[in-house]
OpenMM code with the backbone's topology and positions (N, CA, C; nanometers):
from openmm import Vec3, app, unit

residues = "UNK UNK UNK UNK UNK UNK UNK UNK UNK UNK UNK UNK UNK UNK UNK UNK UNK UNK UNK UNK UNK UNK UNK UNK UNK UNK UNK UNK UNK UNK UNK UNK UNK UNK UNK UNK UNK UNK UNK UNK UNK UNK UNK UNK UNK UNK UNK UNK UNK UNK UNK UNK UNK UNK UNK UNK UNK UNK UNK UNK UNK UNK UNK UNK UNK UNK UNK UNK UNK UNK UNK UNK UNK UNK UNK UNK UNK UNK UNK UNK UNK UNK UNK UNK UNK UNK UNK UNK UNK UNK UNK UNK UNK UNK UNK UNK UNK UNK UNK UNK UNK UNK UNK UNK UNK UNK UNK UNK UNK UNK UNK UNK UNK UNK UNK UNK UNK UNK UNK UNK UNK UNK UNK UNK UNK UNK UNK UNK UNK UNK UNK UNK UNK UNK UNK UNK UNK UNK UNK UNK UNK UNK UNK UNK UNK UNK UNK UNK UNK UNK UNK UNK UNK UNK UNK".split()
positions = [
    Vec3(7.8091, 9.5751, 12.0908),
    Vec3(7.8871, 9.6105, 11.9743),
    Vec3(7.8002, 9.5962, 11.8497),
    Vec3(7.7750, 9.7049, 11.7801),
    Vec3(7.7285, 9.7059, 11.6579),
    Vec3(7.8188, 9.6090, 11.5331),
    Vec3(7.7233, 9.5516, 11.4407),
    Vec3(7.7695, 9.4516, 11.3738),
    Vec3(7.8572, 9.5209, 11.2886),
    Vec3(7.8544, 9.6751, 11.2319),
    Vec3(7.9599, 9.7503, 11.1256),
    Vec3(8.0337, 9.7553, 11.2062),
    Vec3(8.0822, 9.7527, 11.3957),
    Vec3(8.2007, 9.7899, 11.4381),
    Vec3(8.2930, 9.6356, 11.4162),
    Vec3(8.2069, 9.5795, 11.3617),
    Vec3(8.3132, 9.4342, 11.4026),
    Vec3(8.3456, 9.3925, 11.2229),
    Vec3(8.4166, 9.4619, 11.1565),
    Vec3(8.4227, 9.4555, 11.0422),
    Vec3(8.5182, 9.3039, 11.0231),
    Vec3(8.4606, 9.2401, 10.8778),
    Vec3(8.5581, 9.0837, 10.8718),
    Vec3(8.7103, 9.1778, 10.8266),
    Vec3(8.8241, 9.1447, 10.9217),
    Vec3(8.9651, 9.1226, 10.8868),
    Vec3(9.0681, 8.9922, 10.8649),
    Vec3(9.1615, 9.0313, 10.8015),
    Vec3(9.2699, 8.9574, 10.7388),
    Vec3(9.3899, 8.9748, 10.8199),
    Vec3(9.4593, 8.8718, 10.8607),
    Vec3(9.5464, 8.9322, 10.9457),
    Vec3(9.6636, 8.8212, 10.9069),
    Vec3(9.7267, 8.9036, 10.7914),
    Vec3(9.8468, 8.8162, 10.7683),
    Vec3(10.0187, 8.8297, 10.8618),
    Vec3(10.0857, 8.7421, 10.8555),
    Vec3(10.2310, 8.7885, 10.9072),
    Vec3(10.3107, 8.6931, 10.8471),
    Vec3(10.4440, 8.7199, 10.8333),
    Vec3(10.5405, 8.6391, 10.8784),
    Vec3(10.6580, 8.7027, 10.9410),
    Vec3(10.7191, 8.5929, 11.0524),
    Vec3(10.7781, 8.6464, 11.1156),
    Vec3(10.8745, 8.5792, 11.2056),
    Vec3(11.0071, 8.5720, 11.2243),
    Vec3(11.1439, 8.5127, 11.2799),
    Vec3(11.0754, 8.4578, 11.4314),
    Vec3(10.9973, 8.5313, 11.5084),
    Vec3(10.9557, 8.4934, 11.6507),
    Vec3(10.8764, 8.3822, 11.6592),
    Vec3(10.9008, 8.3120, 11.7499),
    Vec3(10.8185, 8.2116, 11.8398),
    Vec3(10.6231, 8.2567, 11.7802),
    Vec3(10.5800, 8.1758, 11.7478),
    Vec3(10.3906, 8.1953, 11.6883),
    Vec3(10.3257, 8.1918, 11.8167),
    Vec3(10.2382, 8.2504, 11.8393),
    Vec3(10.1646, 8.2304, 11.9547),
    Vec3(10.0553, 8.1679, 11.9232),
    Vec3(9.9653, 8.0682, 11.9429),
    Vec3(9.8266, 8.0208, 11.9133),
    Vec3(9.7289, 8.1028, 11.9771),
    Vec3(9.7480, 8.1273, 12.1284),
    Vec3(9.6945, 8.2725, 12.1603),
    Vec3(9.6489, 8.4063, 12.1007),
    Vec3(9.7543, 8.4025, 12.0474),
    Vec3(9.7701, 8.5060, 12.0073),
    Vec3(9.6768, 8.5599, 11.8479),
    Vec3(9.7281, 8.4580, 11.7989),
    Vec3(9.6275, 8.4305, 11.6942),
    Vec3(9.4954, 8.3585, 11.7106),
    Vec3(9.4399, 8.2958, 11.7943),
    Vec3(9.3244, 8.2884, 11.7778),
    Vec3(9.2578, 8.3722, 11.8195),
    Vec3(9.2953, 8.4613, 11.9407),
    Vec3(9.2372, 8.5894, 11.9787),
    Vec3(9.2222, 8.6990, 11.8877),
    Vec3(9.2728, 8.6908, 11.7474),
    Vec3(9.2802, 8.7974, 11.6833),
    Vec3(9.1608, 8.7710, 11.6063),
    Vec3(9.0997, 8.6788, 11.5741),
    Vec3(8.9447, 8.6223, 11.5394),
    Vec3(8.8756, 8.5667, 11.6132),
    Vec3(8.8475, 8.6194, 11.6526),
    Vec3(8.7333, 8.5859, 11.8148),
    Vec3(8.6620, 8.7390, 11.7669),
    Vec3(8.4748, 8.6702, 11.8030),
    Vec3(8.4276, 8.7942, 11.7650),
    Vec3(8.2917, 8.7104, 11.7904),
    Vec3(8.1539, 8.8535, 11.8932),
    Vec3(8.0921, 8.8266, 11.9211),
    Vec3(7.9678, 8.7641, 11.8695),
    Vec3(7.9751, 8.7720, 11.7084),
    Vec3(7.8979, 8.7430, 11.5835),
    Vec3(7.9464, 8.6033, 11.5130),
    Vec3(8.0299, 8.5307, 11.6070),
    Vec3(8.0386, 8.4195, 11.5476),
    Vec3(8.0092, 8.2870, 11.6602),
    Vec3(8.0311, 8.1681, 11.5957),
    Vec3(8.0330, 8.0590, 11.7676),
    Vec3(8.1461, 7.9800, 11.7192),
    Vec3(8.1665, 8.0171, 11.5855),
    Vec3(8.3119, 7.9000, 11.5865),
    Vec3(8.4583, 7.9485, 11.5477),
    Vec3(8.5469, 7.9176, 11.6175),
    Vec3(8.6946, 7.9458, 11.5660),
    Vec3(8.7773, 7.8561, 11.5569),
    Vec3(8.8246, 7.7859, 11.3953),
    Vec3(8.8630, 7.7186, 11.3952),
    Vec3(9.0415, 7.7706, 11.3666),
    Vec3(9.0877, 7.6224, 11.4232),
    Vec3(9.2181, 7.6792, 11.4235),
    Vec3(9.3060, 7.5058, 11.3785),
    Vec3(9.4213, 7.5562, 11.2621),
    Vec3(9.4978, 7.4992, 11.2269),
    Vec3(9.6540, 7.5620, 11.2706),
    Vec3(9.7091, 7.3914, 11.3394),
    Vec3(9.8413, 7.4506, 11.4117),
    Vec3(9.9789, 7.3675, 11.3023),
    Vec3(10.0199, 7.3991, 11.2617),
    Vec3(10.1702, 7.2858, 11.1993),
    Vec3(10.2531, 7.2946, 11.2493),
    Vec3(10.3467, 7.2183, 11.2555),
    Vec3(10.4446, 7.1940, 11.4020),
    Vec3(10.5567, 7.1014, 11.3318),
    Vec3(10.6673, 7.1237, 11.3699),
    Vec3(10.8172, 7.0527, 11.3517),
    Vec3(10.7641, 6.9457, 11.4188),
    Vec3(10.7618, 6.8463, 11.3424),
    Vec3(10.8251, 6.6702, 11.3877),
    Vec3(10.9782, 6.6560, 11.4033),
    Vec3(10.9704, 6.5519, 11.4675),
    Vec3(11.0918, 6.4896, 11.4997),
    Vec3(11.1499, 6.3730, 11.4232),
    Vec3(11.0930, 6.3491, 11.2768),
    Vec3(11.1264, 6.2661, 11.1969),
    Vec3(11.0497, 6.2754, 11.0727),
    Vec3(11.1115, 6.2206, 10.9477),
    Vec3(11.0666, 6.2094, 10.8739),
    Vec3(11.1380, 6.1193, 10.7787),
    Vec3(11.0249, 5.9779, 10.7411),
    Vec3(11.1375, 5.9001, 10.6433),
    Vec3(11.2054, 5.8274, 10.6833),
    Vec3(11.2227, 5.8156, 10.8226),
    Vec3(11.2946, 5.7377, 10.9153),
    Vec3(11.4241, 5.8078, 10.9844),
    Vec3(11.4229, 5.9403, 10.9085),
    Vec3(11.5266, 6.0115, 10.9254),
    Vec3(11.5344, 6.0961, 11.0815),
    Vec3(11.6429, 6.1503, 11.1404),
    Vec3(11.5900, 6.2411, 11.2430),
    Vec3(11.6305, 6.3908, 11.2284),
    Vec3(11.4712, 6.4243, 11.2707),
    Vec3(11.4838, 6.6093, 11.1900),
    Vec3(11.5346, 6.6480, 11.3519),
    Vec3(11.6228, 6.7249, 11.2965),
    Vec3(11.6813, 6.8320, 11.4594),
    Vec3(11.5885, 6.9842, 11.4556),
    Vec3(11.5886, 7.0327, 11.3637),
    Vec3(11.5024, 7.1272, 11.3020),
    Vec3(11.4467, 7.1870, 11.2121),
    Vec3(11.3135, 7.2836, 11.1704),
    Vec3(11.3148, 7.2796, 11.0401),
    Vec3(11.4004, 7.4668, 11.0231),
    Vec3(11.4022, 7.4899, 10.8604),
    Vec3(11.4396, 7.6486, 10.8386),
    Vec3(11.3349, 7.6522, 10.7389),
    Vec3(11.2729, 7.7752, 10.7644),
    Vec3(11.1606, 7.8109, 10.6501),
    Vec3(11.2830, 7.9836, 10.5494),
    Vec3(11.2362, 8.0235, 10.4592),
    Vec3(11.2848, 8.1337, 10.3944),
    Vec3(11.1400, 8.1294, 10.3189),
    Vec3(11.1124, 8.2929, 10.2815),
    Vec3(10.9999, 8.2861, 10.1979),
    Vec3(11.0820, 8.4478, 10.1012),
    Vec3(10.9639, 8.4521, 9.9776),
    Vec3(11.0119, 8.5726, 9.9111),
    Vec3(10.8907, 8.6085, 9.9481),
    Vec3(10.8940, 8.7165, 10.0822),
    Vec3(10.8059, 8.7848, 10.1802),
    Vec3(10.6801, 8.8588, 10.0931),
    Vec3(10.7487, 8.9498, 10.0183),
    Vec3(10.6267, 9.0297, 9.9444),
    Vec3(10.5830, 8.9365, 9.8830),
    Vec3(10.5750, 8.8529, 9.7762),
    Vec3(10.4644, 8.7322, 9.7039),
    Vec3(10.4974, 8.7111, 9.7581),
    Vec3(10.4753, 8.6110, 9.9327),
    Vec3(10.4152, 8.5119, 9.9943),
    Vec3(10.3098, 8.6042, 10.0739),
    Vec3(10.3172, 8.7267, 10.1074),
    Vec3(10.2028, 8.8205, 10.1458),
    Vec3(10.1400, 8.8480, 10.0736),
    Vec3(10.1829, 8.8307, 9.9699),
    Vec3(10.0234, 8.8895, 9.8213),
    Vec3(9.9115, 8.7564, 9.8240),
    Vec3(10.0588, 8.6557, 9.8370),
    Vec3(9.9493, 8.5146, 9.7951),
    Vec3(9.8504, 8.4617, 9.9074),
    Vec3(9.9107, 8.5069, 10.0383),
    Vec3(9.8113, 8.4756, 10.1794),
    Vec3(9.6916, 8.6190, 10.1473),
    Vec3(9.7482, 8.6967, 10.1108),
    Vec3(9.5735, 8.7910, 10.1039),
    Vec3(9.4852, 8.7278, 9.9868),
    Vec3(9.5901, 8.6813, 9.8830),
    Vec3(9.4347, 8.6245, 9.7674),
    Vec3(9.3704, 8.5245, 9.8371),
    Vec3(9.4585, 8.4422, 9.9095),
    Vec3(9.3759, 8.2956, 10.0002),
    Vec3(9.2739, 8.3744, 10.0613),
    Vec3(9.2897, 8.4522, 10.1554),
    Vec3(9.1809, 8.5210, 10.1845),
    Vec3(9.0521, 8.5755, 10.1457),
    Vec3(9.1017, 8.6420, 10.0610),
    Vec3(9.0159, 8.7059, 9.8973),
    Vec3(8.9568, 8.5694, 9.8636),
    Vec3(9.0057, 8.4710, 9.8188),
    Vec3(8.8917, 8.3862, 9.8122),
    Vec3(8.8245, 8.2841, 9.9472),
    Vec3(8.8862, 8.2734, 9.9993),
    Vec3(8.7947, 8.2282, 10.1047),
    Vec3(8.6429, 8.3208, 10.1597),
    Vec3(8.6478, 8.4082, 10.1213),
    Vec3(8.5949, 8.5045, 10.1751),
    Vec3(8.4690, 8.4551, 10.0306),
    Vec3(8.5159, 8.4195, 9.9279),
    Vec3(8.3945, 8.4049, 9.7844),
    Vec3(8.3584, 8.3024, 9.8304),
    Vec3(8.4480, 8.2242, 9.8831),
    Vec3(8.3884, 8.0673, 9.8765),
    Vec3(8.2506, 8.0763, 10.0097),
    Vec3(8.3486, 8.1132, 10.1763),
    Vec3(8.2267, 8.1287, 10.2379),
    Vec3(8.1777, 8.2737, 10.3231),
    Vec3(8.0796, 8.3178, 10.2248),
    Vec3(8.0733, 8.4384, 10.2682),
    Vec3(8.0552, 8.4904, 10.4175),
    Vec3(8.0187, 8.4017, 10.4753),
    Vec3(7.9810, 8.4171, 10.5932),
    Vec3(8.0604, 8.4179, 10.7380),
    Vec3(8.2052, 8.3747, 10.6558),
    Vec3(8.3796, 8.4099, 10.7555),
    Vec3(8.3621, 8.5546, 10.7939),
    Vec3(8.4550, 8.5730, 10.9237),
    Vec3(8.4208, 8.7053, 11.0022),
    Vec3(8.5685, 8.7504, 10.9391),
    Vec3(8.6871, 8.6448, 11.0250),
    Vec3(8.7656, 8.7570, 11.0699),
    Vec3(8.9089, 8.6057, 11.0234),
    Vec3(9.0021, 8.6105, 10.9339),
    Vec3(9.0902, 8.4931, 10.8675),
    Vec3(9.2518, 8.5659, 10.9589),
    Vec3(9.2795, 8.4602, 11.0359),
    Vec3(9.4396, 8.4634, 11.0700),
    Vec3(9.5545, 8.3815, 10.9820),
    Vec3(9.6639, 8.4183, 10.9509),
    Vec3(9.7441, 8.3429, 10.8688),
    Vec3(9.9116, 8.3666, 10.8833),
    Vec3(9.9530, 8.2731, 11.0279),
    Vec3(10.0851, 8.3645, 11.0796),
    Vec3(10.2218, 8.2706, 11.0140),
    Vec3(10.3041, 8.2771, 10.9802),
    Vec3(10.3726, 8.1691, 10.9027),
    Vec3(10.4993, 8.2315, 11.0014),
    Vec3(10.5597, 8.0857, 11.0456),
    Vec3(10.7053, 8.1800, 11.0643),
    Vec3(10.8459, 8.1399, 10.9970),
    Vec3(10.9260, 8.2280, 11.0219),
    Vec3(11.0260, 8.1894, 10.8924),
    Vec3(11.1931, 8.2240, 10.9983),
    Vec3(11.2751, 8.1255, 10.9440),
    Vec3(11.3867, 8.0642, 10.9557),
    Vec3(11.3907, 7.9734, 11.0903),
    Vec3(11.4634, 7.9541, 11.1861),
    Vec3(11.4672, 7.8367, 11.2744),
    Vec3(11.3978, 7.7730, 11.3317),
    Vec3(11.3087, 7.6687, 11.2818),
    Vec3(11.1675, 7.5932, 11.3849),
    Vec3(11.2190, 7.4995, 11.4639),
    Vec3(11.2153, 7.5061, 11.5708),
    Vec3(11.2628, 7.3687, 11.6788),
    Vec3(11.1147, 7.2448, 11.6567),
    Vec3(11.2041, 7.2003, 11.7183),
    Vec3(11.1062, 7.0437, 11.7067),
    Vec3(11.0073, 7.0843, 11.8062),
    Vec3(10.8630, 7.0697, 11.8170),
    Vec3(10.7562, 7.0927, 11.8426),
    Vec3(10.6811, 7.2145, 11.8756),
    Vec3(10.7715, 7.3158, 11.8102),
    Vec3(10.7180, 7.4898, 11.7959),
    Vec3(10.6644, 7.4967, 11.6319),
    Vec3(10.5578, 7.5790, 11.6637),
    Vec3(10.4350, 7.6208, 11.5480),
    Vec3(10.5290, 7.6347, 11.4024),
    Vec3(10.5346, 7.6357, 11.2851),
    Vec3(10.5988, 7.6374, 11.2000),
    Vec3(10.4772, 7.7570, 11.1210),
    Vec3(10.3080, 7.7228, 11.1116),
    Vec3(10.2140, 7.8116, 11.0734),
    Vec3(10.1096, 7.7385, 11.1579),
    Vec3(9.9988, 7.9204, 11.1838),
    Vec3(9.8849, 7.9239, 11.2717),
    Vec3(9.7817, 7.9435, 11.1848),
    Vec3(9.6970, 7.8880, 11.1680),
    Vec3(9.5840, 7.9534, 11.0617),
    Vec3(9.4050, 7.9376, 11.1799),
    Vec3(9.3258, 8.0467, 11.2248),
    Vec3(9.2576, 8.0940, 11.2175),
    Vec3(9.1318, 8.1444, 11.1700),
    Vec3(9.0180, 8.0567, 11.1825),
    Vec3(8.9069, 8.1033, 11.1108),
    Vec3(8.7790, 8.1189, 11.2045),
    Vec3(8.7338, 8.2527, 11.1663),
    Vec3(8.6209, 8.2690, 11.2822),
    Vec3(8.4968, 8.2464, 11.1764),
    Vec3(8.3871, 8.2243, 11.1999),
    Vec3(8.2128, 8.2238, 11.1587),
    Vec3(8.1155, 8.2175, 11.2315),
    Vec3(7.9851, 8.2289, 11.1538),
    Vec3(7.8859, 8.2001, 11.2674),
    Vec3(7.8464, 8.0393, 11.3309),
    Vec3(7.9197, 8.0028, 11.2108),
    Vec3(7.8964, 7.8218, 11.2430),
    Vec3(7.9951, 7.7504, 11.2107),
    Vec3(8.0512, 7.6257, 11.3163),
    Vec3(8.1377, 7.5536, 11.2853),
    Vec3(8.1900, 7.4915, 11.1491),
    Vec3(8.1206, 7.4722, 11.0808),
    Vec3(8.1310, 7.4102, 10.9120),
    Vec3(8.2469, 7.4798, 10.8451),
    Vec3(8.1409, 7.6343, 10.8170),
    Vec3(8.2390, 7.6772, 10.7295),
    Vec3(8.4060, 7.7570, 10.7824),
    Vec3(8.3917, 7.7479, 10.9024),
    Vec3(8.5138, 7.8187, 10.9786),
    Vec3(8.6188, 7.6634, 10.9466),
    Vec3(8.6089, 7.5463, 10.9363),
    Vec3(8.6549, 7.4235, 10.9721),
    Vec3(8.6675, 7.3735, 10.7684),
    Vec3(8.6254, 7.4190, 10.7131),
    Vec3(8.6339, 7.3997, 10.5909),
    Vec3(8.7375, 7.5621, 10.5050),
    Vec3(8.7196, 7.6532, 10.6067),
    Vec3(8.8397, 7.7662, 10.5104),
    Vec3(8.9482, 7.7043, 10.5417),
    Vec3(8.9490, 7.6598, 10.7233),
    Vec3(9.0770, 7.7058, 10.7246),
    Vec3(9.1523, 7.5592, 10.6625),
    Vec3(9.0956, 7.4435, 10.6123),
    Vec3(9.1568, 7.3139, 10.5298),
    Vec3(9.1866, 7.3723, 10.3954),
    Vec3(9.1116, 7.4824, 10.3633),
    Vec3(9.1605, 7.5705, 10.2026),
    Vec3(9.2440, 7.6594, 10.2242),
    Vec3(9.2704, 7.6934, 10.3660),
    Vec3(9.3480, 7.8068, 10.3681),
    Vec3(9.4930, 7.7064, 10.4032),
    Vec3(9.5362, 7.6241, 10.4324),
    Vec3(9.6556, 7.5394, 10.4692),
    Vec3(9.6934, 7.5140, 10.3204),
    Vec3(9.5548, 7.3898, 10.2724),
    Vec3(9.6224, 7.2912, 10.1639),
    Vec3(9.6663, 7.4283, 10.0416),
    Vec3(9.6231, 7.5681, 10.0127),
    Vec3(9.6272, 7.6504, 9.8976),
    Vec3(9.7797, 7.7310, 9.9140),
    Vec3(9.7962, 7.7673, 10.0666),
    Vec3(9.8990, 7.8001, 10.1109),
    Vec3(10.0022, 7.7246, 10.0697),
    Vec3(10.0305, 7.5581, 10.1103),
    Vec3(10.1223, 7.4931, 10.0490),
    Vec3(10.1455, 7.4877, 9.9096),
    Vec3(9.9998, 7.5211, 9.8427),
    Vec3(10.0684, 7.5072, 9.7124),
    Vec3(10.0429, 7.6211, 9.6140),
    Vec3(10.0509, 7.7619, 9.6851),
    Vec3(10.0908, 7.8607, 9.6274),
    Vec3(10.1399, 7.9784, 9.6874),
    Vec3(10.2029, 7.9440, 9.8012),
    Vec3(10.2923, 8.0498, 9.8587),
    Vec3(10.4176, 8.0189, 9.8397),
    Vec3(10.5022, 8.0943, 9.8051),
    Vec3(10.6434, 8.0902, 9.7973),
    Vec3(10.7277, 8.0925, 9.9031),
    Vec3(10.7147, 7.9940, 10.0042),
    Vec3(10.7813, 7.9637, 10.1542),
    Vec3(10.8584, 7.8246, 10.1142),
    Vec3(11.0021, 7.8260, 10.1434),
    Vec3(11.0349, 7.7117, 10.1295),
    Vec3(11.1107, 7.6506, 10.2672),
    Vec3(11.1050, 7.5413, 10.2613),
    Vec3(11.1378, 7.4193, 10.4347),
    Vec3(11.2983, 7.3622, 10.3581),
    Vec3(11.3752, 7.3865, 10.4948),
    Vec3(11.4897, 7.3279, 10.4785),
    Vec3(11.4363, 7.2381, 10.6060),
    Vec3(11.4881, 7.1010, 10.5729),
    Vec3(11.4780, 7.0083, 10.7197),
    Vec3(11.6351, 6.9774, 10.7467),
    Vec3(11.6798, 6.9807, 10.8410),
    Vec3(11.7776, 6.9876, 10.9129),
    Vec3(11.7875, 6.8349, 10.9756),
    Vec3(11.8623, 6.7211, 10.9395),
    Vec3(11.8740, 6.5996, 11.0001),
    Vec3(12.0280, 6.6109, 11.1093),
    Vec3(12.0313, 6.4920, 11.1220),
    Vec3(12.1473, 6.5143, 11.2364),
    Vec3(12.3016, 6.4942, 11.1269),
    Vec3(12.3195, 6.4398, 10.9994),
    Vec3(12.4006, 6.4622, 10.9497),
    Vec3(12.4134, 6.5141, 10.8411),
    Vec3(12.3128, 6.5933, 10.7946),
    Vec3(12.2466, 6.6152, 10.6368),
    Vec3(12.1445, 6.7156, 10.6242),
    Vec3(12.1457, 6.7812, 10.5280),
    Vec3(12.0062, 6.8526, 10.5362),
    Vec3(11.9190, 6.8619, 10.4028),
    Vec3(11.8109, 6.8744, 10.3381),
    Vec3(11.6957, 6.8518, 10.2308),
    Vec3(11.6256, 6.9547, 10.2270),
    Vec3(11.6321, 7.0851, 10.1281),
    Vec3(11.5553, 7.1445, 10.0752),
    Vec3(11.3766, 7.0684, 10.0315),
    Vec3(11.2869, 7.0844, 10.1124),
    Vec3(11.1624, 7.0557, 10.0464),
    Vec3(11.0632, 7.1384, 9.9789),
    Vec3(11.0264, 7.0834, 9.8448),
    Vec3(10.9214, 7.1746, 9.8038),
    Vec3(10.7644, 7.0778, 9.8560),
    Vec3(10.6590, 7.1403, 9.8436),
    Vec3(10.5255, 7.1183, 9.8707),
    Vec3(10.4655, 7.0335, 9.7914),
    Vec3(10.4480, 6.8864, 9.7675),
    Vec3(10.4087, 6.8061, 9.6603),
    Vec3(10.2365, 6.8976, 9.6321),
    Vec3(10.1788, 6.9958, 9.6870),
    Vec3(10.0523, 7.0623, 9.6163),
    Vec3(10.1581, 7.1627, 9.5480),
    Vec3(10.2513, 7.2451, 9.5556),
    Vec3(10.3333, 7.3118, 9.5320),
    Vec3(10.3081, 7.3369, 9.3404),
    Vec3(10.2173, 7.4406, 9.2902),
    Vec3(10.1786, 7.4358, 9.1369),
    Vec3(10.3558, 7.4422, 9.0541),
    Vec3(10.4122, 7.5118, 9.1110),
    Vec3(10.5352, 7.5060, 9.0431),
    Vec3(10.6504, 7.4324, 9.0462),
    Vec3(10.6447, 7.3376, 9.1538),
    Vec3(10.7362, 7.2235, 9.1506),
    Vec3(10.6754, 7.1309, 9.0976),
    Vec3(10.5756, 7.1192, 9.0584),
    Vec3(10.4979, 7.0174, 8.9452),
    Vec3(10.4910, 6.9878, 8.7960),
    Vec3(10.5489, 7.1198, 8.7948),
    Vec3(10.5219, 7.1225, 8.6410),
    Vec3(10.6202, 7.0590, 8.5522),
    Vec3(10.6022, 7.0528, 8.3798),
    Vec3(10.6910, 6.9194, 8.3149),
    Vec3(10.8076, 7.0495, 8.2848),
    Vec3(10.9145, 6.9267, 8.2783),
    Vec3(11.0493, 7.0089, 8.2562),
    Vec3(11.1147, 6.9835, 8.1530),
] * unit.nanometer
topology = app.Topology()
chain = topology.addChain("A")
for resn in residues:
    res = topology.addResidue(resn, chain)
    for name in ("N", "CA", "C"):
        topology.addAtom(name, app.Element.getBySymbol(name[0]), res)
């Protein structure tokens, strides 16, 4: 395979179905790299002492897809040398120990594949417009993202 056939892609989603890790790490896999790093987030079963039954994500889809391609867009400045960025988020019912988001980073070397995808999580939390309902057994808590730029600000 010629190196122009293996062009670097972006491969954003969100989406109601079950995440595959498969699925997404196969989508950055590529013969020009040796590392694929991969970040998984996952429903706990507590938080606070509390017990989560499940989580609900809602996002405002178009800006939370604009804002996963700029993550990209800059990851891509920061290390030029990323092939191919996965970024699957899923949205409304997470059971307790199913993927909540998959993130994906291929390169030629472990470093910088293992350093996007910690910029591509922590930037995500705090500038995508996805919000977590946690679901307890008698109660439930809207959470925003303590990196979250707009739940920070003075009021």
């Amino acid at each position: 395979m010629e190196e122009s056939e293996d062009v670097p892609k972006d491969f954003i989603k969100l989406k109601s179905e079950k995440l595959s890790v498969d699925e997404v790490s196969e989508l950055v896999v590529s013969p020009y790299c040796g590392a694929v790093s991969l970040f998984i987030g996952t429903t706990r079963n507590n938080f606070e002492g509390k017990k989560v039954i499940n989580l609900e994500y809602e996002a405002y889809t178009s800006m939370a897809e604009t804002e996963m391609k700029k993550i990209c867009r800059d990851v891509r400045q920061k290390w030029p040398s990323v092939k191919h960025i996965a970024v699957h988020h899923r949205l409304g019912v997470v059971p307790i120990t199913e993927a909540s988001v998959i993130i994906a980073v291929s390169s030629p070397h472990r470093a910088e594949s293992l350093e996007a995808v910690m910029y591509c999580i922590d930037t995500l939390k705090a500038s995508v417009p996805i919000w977590k309902k946690e679901i307890y057994e008698d109660e439930y808590s809207w959470k925003e993202n303590k990196e979250c730029f707009w739940a920070n600000s003075e009021k």
